[in-house]
N, C-alpha and C positions, 0 to 999 in steps of 0.2 A: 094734170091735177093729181096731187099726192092721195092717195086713198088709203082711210085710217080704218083700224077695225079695233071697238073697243069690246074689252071682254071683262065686263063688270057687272053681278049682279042687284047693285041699288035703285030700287027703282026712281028713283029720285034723282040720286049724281047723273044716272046714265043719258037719258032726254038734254035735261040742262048740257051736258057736255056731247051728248053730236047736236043741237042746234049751235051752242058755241064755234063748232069746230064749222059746221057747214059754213056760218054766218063766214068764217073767214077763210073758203075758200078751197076748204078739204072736203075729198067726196067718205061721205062716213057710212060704216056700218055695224053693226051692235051684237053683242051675244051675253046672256046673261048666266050662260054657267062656261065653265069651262070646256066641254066636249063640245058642248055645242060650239065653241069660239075656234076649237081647234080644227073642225072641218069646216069651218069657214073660214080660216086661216090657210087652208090645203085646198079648198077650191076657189075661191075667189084669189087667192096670193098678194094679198096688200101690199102696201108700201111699208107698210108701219103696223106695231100691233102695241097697245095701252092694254095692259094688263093689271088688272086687281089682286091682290093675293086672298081675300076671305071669298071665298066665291060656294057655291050651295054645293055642288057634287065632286071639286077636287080640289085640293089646296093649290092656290096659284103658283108656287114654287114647284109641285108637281105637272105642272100645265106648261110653263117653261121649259123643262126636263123635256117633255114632249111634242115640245114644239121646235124646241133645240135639234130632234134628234130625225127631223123633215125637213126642217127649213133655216136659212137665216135670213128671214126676216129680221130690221130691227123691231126691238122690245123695249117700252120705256113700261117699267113696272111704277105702277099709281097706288099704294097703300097708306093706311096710317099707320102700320106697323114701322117703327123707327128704331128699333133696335138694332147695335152691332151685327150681331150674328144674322138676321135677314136680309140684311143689308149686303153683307159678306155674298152671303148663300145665295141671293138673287146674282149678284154680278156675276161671281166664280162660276154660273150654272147659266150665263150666255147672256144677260140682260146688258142694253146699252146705256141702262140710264137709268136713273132710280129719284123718284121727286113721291114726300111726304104730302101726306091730306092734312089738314086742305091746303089749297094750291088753287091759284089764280089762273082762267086758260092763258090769261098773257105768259105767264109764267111755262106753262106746259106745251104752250107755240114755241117759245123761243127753245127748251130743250126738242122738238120735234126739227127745229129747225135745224138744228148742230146736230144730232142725232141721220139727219138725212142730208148733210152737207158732206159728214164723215165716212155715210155709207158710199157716195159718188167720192170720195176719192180725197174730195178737197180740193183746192183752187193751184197746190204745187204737186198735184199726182204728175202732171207729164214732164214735170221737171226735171231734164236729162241728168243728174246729180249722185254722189258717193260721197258721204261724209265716211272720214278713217279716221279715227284717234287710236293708236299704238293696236292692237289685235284686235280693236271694235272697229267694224266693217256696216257701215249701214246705206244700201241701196235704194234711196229714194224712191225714183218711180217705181222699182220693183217690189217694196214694203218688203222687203227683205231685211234681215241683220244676224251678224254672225260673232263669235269672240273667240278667239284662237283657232278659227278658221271653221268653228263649229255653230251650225246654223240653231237661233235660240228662236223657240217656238213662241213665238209671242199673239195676243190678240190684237185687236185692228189696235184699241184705246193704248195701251202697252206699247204699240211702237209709235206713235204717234207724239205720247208721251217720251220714249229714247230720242226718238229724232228732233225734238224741241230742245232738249236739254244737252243733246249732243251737238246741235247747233252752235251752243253758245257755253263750250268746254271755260269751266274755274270761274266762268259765272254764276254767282249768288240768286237763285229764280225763285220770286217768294210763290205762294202756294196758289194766292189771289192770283198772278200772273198768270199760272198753270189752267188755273178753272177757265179763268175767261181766254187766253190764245188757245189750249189744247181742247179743253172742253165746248170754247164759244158758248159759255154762260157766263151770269151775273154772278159777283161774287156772296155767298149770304152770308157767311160769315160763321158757319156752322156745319160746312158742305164736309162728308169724311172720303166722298170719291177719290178724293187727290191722295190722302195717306195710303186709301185699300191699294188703289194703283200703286204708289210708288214700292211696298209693300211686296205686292205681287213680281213688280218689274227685280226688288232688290233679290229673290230667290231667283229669279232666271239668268240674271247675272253671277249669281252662284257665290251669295255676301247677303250678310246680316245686317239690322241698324247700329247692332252692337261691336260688329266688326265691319264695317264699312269697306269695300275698295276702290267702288264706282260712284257712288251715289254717297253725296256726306251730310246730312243734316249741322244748317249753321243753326241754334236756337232761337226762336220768336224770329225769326227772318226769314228761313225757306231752305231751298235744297239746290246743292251743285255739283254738278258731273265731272267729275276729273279723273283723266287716266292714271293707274295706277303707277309709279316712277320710285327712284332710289331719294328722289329728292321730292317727292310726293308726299301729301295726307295718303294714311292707310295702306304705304307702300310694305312690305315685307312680311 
């Protein structure tokens, strides 16, 4: 049984959402400030932790930060707060998953469910396998990946995202694609996961959007991984 520990103080949302969550099967348990959520994050050790970011005693971005720097547990952070920059700053700062209030628990099942399908591994982790495109090196079951022989620090989401897209080299991968294979979500039509990632992934590739070598945005279509060549996009 997957055991949640939610760290939200409303008194309101919080009840409604661990009966929800019991109701379907998860052992839940609650904390309504922060400190308090984080030593029952460090002694109990969930599966999962649902975090609030307005919380009474620490800002939930701070609570991440310090829960980050004990544990990795996954973290889907639960706010209304929808702004770029929080959004940014949750993920950059270790979070797995970020869903706006309100939010349906069918809704917040299915990201716990990707969310803890990703942390096991996924269903091709023991897949004996090395994809190589010209000095990109990427070792499946090892989640490993390297580019001119030099290993790039990536997170779990980050490679997972490379290894999709390097799957299917000069293929055109719309973004929809992206949410639902790499993310294993629905697509809403408004998700900015997929840009912050690819984003992040184009700086560890060591490439701009505005100078492309790996990663080439088509417009209104999606994004395609092509190595970089003499007879290449963005070669030179």
């Amino acid at each position: 049984m997957v055991q949640v520990l939610i760290i939200e103080d409303d008194a309101r949302i919080r009840p409604l959402l661990m009966r929800s969550l019991d109701e379907r099967g998860y052992a839940v348990a609650s904390a309504s400030t922060g400190l308090e959520g984080l030593q029952l994050a460090v002694d109990t050790k969930p599966d999962l932790v649902i975090l609030d970011l307005g919380l009474p005693d620490v800002d939930g971005t701070q609570v991440l930060a310090m829960l980050r720097a004990v544990s990795d547990v996954p973290v889907i952070v639960a706010s209304a707060r929808d702004d770029d920059p929080t959004l940014v700053g949750c993920l950059d700062a270790g979070a797995d998953d970020y869903v706006v209030k309100p939010y349906t628990t069918a809704q917040l099942e299915a990201r716990i469910r990707a969310v803890m399908r990703r942390a096991a591994g996924g269903p091709t982790a023991t897949a004996r396998r090395t994809v190589t495109l010209g000095d990109l090196v990427i070792d499946v079951p090892a989640r490993q990946a390297s580019l001119g022989g030099r290993a790039l620090d990536l997170s779990p989401r980050e490679f997972d995202l490379l290894r999709f897209l390097a799957e299917r080299p000069d293929e055109v991968v719309t973004k929809r694609d992206l949410l639902v294979e790499v993310w294993q979500q629905p697509w809403g039509g408004s998700d900015k996961t997929v840009d912050v990632h690819l984003s992040w992934l184009r700086r560890k590739l060591g490439e701009s959007a505005s100078e492309p070598r790996w990663l080439h945005t088509v417009r209104g279509v999606g994004v395609r991984l092509s190595p970089p060549g003499p007879d290449r996009p963005g070669a030179g």
